[in-house]
C-alpha positions in Angstrom: 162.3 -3.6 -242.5 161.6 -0.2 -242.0 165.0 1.5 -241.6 163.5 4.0 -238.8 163.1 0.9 -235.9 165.6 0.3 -233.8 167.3 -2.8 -232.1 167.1 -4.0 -228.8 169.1 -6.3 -226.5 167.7 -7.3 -223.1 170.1 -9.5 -220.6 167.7 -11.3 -217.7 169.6 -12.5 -214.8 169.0 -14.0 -211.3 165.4 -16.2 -210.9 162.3 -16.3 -212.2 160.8 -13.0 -210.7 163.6 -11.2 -212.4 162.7 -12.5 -215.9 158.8 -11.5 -215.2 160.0 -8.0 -214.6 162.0 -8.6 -218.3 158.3 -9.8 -220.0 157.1 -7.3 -218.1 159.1 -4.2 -219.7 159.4 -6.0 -223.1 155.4 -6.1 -223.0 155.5 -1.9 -222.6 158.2 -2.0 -225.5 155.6 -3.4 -228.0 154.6 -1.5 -230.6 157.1 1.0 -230.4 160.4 1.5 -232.7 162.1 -1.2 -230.7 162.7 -4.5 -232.3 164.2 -7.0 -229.7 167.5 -8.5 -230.9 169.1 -11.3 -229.4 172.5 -10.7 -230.5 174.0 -8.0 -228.5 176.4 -6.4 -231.5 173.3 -5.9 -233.2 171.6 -3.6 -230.4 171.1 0.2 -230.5 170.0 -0.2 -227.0 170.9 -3.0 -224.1 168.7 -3.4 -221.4 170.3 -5.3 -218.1 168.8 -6.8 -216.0 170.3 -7.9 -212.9 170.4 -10.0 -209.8 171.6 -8.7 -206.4 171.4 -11.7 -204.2 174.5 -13.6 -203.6 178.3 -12.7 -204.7 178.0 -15.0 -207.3 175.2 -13.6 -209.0 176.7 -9.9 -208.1 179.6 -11.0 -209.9 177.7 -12.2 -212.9 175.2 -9.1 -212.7 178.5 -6.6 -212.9 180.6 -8.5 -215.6 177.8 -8.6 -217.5 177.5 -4.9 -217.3 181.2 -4.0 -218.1 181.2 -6.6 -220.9 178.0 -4.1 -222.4 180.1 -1.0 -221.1 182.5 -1.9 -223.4 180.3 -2.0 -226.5 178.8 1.4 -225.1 182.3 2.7 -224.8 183.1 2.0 -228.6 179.9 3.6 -229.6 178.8 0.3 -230.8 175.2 1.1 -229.2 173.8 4.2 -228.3 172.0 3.4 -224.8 173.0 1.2 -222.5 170.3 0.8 -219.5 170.8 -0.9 -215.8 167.8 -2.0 -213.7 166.9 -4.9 -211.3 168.0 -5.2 -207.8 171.7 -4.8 -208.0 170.9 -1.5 -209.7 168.3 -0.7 -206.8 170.6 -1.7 -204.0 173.6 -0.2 -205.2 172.8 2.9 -208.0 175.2 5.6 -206.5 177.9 3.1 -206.2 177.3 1.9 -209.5 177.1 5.2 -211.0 180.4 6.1 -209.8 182.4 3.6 -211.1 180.5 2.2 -214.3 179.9 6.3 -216.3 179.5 4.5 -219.7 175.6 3.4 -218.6 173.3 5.8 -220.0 170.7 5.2 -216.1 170.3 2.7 -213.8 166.5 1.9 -212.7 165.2 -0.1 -209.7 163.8 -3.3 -209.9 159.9 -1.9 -210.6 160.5 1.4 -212.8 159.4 -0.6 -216.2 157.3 2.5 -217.2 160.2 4.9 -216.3 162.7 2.8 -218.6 159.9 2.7 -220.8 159.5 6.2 -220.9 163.4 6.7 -221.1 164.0 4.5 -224.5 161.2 6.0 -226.1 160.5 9.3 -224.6 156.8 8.5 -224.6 154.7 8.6 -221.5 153.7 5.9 -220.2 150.4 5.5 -217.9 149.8 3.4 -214.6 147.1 0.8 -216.7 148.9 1.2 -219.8 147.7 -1.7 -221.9 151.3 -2.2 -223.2 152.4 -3.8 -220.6 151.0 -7.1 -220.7 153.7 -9.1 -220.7 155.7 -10.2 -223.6 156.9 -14.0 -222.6 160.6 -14.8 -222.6 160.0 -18.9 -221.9 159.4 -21.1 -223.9 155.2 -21.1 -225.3 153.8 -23.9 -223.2 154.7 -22.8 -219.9 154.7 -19.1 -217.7 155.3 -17.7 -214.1 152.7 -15.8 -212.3 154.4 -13.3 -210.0 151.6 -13.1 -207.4 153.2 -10.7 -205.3 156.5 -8.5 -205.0 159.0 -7.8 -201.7 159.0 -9.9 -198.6 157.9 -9.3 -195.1 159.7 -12.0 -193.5 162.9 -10.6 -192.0 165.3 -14.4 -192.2 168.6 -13.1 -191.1 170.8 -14.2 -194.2 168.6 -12.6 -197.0 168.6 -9.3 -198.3 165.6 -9.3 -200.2 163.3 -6.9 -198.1 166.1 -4.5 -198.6 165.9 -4.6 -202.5 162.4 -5.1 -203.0 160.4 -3.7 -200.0 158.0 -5.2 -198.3 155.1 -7.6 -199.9 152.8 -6.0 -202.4 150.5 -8.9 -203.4 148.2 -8.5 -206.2 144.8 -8.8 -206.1 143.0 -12.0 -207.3 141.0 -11.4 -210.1 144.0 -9.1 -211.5 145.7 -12.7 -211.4 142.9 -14.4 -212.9 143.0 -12.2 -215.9 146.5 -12.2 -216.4 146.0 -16.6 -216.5 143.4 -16.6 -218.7 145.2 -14.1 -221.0 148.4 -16.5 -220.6 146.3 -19.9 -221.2 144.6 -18.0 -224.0 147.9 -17.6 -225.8 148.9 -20.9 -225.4 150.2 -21.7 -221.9 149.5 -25.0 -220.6 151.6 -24.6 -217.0 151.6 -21.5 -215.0 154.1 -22.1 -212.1 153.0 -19.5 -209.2 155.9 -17.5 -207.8 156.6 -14.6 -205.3 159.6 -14.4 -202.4 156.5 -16.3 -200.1 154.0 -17.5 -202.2 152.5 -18.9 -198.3 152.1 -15.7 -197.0 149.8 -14.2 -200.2 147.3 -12.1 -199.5 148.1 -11.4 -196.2 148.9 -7.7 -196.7 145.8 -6.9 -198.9 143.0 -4.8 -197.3 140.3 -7.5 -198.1 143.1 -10.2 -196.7 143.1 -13.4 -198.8 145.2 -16.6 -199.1 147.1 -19.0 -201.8 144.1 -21.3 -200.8 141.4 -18.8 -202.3 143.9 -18.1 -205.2 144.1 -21.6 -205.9 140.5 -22.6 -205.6 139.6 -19.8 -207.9 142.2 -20.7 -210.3 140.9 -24.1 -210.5 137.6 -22.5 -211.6 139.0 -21.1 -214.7 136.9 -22.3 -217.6 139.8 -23.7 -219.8 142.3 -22.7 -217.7 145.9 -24.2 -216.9 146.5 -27.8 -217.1 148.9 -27.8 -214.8 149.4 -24.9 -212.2 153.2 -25.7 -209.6 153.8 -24.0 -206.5 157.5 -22.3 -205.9 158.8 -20.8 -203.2 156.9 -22.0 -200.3 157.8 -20.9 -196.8 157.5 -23.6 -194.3 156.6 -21.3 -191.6 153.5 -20.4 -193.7 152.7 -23.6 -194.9 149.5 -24.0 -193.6 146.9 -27.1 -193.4 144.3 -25.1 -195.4 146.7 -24.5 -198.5 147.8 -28.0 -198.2 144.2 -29.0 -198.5 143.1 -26.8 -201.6 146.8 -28.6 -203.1 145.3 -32.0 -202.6 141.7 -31.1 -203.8 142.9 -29.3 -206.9 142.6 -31.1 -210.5 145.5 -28.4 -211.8 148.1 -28.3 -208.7 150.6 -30.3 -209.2 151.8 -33.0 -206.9 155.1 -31.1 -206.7 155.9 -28.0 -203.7 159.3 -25.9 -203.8 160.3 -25.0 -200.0 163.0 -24.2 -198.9 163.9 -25.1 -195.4 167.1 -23.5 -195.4 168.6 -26.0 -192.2 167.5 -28.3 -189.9 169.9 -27.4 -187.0 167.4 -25.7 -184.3 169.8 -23.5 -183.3 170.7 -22.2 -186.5 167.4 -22.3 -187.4 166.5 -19.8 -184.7 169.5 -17.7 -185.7 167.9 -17.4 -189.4 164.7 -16.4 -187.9 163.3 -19.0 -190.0 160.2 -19.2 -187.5 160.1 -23.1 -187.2 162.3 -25.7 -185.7 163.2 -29.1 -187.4 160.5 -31.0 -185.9 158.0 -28.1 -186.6 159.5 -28.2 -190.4 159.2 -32.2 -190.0 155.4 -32.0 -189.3 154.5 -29.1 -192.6 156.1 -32.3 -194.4 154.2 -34.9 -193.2 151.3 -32.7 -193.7 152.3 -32.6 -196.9 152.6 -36.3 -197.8 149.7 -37.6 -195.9 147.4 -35.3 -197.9 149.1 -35.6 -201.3 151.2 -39.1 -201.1 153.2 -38.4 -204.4 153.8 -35.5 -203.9 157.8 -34.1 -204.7 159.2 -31.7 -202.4 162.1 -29.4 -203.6 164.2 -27.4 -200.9 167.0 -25.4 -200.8 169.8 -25.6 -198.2 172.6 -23.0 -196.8 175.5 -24.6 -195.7 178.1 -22.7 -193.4 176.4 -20.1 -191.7 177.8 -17.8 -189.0 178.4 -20.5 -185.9 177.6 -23.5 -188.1 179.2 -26.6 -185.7 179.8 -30.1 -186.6 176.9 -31.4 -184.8 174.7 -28.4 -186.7 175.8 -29.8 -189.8 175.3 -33.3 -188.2 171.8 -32.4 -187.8 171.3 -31.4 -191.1 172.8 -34.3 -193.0 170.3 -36.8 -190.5 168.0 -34.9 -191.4 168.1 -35.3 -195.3 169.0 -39.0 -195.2 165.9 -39.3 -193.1 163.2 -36.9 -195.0 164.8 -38.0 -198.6 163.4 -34.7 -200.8 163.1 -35.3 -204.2 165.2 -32.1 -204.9 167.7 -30.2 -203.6 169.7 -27.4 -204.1 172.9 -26.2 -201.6 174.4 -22.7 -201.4 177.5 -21.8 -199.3 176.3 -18.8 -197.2 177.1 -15.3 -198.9 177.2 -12.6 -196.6 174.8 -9.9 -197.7 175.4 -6.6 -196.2 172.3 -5.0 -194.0 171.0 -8.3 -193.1 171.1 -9.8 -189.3 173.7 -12.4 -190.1 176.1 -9.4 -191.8 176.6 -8.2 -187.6 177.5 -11.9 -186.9 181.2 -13.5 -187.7 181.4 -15.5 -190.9 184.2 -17.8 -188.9 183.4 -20.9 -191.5 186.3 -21.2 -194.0 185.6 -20.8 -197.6 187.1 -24.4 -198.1 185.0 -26.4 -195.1 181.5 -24.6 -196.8 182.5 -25.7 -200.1 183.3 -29.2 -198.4 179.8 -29.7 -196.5 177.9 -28.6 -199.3 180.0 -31.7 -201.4 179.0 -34.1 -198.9 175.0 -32.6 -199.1 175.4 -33.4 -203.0 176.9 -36.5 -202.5 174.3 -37.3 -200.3 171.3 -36.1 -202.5 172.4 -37.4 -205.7 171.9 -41.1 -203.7 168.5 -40.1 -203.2 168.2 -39.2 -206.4 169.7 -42.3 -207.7 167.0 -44.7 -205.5 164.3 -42.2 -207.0 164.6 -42.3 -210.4 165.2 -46.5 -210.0 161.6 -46.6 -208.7 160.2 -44.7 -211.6 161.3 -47.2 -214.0 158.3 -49.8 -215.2 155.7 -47.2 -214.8 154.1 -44.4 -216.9 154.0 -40.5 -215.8 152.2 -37.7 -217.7 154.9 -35.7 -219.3 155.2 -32.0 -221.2 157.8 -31.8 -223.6 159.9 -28.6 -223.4 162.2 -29.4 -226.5 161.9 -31.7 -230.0 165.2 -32.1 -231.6 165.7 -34.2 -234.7 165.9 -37.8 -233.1 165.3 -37.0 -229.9 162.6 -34.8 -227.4 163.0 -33.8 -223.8 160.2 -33.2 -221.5 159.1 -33.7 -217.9 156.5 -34.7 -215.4 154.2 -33.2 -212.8 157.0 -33.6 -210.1 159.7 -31.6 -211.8 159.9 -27.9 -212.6 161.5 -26.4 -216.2 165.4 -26.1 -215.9 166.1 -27.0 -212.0 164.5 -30.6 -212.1 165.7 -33.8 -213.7 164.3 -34.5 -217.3 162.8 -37.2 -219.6 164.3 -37.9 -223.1 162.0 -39.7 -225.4 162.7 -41.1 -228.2 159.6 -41.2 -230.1 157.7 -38.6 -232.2 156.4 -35.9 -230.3 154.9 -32.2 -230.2 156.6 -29.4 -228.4 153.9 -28.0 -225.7 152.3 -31.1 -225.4 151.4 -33.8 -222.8 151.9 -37.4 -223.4 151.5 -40.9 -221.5 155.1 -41.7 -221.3 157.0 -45.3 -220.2 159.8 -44.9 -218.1 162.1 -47.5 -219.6 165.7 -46.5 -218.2 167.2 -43.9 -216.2 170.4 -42.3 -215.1 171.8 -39.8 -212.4 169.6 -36.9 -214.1 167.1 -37.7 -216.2 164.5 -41.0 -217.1 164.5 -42.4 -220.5 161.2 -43.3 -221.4 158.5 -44.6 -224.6 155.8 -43.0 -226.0 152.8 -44.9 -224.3 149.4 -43.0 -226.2 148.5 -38.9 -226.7 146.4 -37.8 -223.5 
């Protein structure tokens, strides 16, 4: 290897929009001195990455720095380099108390890090930049927009990343057809509102015209999955290009956040629960199989008994396919920050129990019904006896999984025969190659 390249370490926290701002920088990193390293004590350079949102992942985002501030402190690697939206939210602060990193960055300054590591210029269409993909080869996201214009009172977002900046649609077209060209088979769409694409663009356009012409793609995705859906902005037109769609997915991630209408309007959520109820059974009348993921905050400024109540009826009755629960994390700046977090640590972390409890019943009945039929399924891992994969209604890494037995290709889709199942995944047969 030439002895002249050097080594470098990237650390991706947070979601998925994060790690599209890792390919992203990786891709401007090509083809220069750096090689990418994936063991830290081998790095001349570490790259962090970090999430803002939540003291959890602040927590994570900051020990993860100081556990690379150490190795920069030992002059164990020459740069050390913080970006992402703790860094963009907090730099001075940062900056103070953490002197062993090198610069912080923003969470959209990939041709200023660029330029920083290499000390090579880097132009606005530079062709480096096509991403460099950090998942695994059969699948990608498709960040179709950055920032947020939606203003919910617990969420800090806006504050980190601006307002939206959706990109154009052929700009996404290419980008798929590169991405299906180099061997993905299932782009999942992602952006802080994924519903509200387009609407900021001179020429405004939708997630409907994005998905129609997405479906026109000669040789495009097989499969395409919507995240990230705001229920406000659901509307009946993108439900309808869903449905009409031979690449969409039967699957929608929306997060409804509550189902109380008075916390509802506190979160400036713009719907009530029956208005959320109908988007839903838009949803199912149109696409009958479809799977719905949500997300739910439990103990939010005010949250009463009969809030919570209303939340838990409100699950048992609607029965999502998946759910995820966060205890509310107060985020400073945001509308709920001015309001009194009066709900004890202990009584969030109990509500959000009972929500699990409550979903993994669900979950239970759902996976019993799968078993005696067959589902299309992409396998995201072949181990020696064994291969893990999953269908149309579950996304990679939050959703349940399906271990087959059988001889199978990684990347591929199969006809499988759901056989068994337990509390997270199905069990199922090789039925024939699709």
């Amino acid at each position: 290897m030439d002895s002249d390249r050097k080594k470098l370490h990237l650390i991706s926290l947070g979601c998925a929009k994060n790690l599209v701002d890792s390919e992203i920088l990786l891709g401007g990193l090509r083809n220069t001195q750096y090689d990418v390293t994936e063991n830290p004590d081998n790095a001349d350079t570490i790259i962090v990455n970090t999430c803002g949102f939540l003291d959890i992942a602040r927590e994570e985002s900051i020990d993860t720095i100081l556990q690379a501030a150490e190795l920069r402190k030992k002059g164990s690697i020459d740069q050390l380099v913080v970006m992402g939206c703790l860094s963009e939210r907090y730099h001075n602060d940062l900056k103070k108390e953490i002197p062993e990193v090198d610069r912080f960055f923003g969470t959209n300054d990939h041709r200023q890090i660029a330029s920083f590591i290499t000390g090579k210029d880097y132009g606005k269409d530079d062709p480096l930049f096509f991403r460099s993909i950090l998942t695994p080869s059969h699948y990608a996201y498709l960040k179709i927009a950055e920032g947020c214009d939606n203003g919910c009172s617990f969420c800090s977002i806006p504050i980190m990343r601006g307002l939206q900046k959706s990109r154009t649609i052929p700009e996404l077209i290419s980008e798929t057809s590169r991405l299906v060209d180099n061997g993905i088979k299932e782009i999942m769409i992602i952006a802080q509102d994924t519903t509200s694409y387009g609407w900021d663009l001179d020429k405004k356009v939708y997630l409907s015209d994005l998905i129609s012409q997405m479906d026109q793609i000669d040789n495009g995705p097989e499969w395409i999955r919507i995240h990230y859906a705001h229920p406000a902005h659901l509307s009946q037109r993108i439900i309808e290009s869903m449905a009409k769609s031979n690449r969409v997915c039967d699957y929608i991630d929306m997060p409804v956040q509550h189902a109380s209408d008075r916390i509802l309007n506190s979160m400036r959520r713009g719907l009530n629960q029956e208005g959320i109820r109908n988007k839903i059974d838009s949803l199912r009348n149109a696409i009958p199989d479809i799977s719905i993921r949500t997300t739910i905050i439990v103990g939010y400024p005010g949250e009463e008994e009969e809030d919570f109540l209303a939340l838990t009826d409100f699950i048992s009755e609607i029965k999502f396919d998946h759910l995820g629960v966060f205890t509310y994390s107060e985020e400073d700046g945001t509308i709920a920050a001015k309001l009194k977090d009066n709900i004890p640590r202990e009584l969030k972390d109990e509500r959000k129990a009972i929500i699990m409890d409550l979903q993994n019943n669900i979950d239970f009945e759902r996976n019993s019904s799968m078993v005696g039929h067959s589902y299309k399924v992409i396998i995201d891992e072949v181990g020696d006896n064994i291969a893990v994969g999953r269908t149309q209604y579950d996304a990679p890494e939050i959703d349940k999984i399906v271990r087959i037995n059988d001889y199978v290709k990684k990347g591929d889709i199969y006809q499988v025969n759901i056989d068994d199942f337990n509390e997270y995944e199905l069990i199922g047969s090789l039925k024939n190659n699709i």
